[in-house]
C-alpha positions in Angstrom: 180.3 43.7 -215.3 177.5 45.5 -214.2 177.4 49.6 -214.6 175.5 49.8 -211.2 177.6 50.3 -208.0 175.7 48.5 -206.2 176.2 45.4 -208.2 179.8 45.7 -208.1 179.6 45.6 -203.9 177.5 42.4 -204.3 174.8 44.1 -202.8 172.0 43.5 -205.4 168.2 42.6 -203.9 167.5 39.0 -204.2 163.8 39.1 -204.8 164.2 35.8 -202.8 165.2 37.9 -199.7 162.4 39.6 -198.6 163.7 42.9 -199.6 161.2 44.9 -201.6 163.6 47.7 -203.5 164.6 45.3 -205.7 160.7 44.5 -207.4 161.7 45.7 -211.1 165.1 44.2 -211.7 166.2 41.0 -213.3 168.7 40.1 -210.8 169.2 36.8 -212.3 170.8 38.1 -215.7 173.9 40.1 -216.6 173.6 43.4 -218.6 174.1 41.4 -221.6 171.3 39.4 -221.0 173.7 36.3 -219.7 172.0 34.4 -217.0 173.7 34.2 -213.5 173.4 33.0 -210.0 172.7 35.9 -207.4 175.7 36.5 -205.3 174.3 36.5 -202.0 178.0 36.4 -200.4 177.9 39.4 -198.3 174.4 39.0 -197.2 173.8 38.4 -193.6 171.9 34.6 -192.5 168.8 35.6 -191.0 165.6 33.2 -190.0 163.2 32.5 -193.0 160.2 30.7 -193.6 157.5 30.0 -197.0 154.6 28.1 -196.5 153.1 27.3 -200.0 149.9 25.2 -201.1 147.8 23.5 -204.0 145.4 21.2 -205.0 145.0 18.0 -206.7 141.1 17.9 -208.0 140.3 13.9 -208.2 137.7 11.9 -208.3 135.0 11.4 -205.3 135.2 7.9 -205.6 139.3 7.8 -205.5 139.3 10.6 -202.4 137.3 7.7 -200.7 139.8 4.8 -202.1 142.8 7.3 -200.1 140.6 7.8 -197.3 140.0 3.9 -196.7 143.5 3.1 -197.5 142.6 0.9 -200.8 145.1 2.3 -203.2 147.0 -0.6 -204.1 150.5 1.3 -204.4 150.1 1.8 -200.7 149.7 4.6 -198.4 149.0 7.4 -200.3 149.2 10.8 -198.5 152.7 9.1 -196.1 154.5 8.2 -199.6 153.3 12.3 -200.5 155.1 13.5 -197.6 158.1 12.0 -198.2 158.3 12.8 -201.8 157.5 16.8 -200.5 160.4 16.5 -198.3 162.5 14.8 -200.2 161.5 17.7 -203.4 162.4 20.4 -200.4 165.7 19.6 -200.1 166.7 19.0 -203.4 165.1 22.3 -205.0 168.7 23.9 -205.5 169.2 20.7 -208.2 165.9 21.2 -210.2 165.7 25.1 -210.1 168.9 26.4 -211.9 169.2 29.8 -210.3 168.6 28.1 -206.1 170.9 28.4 -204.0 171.7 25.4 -202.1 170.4 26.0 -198.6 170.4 24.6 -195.1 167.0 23.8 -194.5 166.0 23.6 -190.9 162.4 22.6 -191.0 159.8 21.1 -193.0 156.3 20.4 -192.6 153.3 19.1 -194.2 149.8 18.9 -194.4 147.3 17.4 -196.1 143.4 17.9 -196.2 140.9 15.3 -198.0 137.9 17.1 -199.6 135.3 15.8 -201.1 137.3 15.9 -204.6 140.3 16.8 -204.0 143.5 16.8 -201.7 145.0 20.1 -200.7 148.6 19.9 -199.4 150.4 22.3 -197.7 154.3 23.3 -196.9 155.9 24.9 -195.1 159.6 25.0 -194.7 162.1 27.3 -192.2 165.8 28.2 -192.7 168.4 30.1 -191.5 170.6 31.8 -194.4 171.4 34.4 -197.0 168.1 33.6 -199.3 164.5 32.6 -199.1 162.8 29.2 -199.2 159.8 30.2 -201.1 161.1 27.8 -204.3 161.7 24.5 -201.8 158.0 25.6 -200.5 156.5 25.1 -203.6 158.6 22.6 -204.9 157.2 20.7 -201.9 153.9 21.1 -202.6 153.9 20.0 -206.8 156.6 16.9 -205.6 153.6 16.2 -203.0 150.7 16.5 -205.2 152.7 14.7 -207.9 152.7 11.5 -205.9 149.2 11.6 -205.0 148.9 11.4 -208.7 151.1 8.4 -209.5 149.7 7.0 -206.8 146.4 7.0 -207.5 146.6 7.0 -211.6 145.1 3.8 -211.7 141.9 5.0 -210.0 141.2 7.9 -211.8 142.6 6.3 -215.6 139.1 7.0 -217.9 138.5 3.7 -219.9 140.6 5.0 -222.8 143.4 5.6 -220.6 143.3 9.5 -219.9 142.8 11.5 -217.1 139.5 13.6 -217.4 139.0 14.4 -213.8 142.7 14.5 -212.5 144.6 17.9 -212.4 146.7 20.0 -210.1 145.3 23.3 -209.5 146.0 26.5 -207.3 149.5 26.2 -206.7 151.1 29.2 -204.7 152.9 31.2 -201.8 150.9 31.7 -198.7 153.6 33.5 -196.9 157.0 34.1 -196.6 158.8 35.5 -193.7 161.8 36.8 -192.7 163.2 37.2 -189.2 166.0 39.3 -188.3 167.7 40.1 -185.2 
């Protein structure tokens, strides 16, 4: 139990929130040093929304093979978005301390370069907690397929991956709305 009053009330900041006055504390460990789930019982459900992005650096030649649709697995960037989605609503099982929440929106974007695919997030809520994790859990699921996807392609004649890596992964925004 927690020496700090407003612990006790279950008013702790979620950094996850939004709110600010929380920046210094680890709100995800007991005084004992015991990790823990942040209560956000008491919180109100307010409108939220985290767009996040990254990168995938490939080769020129592969960016061409997704561009012309000749990856033999199939359609690269449409099997991406579904594995970003499908990563967005399942971030409260890979992330210990998420909280399962209701997500409302999710969408995606990708952008070819010249070598490299950038994809993009962004996913809405309404609830007691951000949406920042299932963001960027989004993005590395996305940019994670576009790797198995294309691993063939970019595979160096002794099998490795000299070219290929996932760069640049963060939070553009985060947002939330209340009433």
């Amino acid at each position: 139990m927690s020496d700090d009053p407003s612990a006790a009330e279950g008013t702790n900041p979620d950094p996850r929130s939004g709110d600010d006055s929380g920046a210094g504390e680890l709100t995800h460990t007991t005084d004992e040093g015991e990790v823990q789930m942040v209560d956000v019982g008491d919180k109100p459900d307010s409108e939220r929304r985290a767009v996040a992005v990254g990168e995938i650096r490939l080769q020129p030649s592969t960016i061409e093979a997704i561009r012309d649709d000749e990856i033999g697995k199939g359609d690269v960037l449409a099997t991406a978005r579904i594995g970003a989605v499908q990563a967005v609503k399942h971030t409260w099982e890979t992330i210990p301390m998420c909280h399962q929440i209701p997500i409302t929106n999710v969408d995606t974007a990708f952008e070819l370069g010249e070598d490299r695919v950038e994809c993009e997030v962004a996913v809405e809520t309404t609830g007691k907690t951000g949406c920042e994790m299932e963001a960027l859990e989004g993005v590395t699921t996305g940019l994670n397929v576009v790797w198995d996807m294309v691993k063939a392609v970019e595979k160096d004649d002794e099998g490795q991956y000299p070219d290929t890596g996932i760069e640049n992964v963060r939070v553009l925004e985060k947002e939330k709305r209340t009433d």
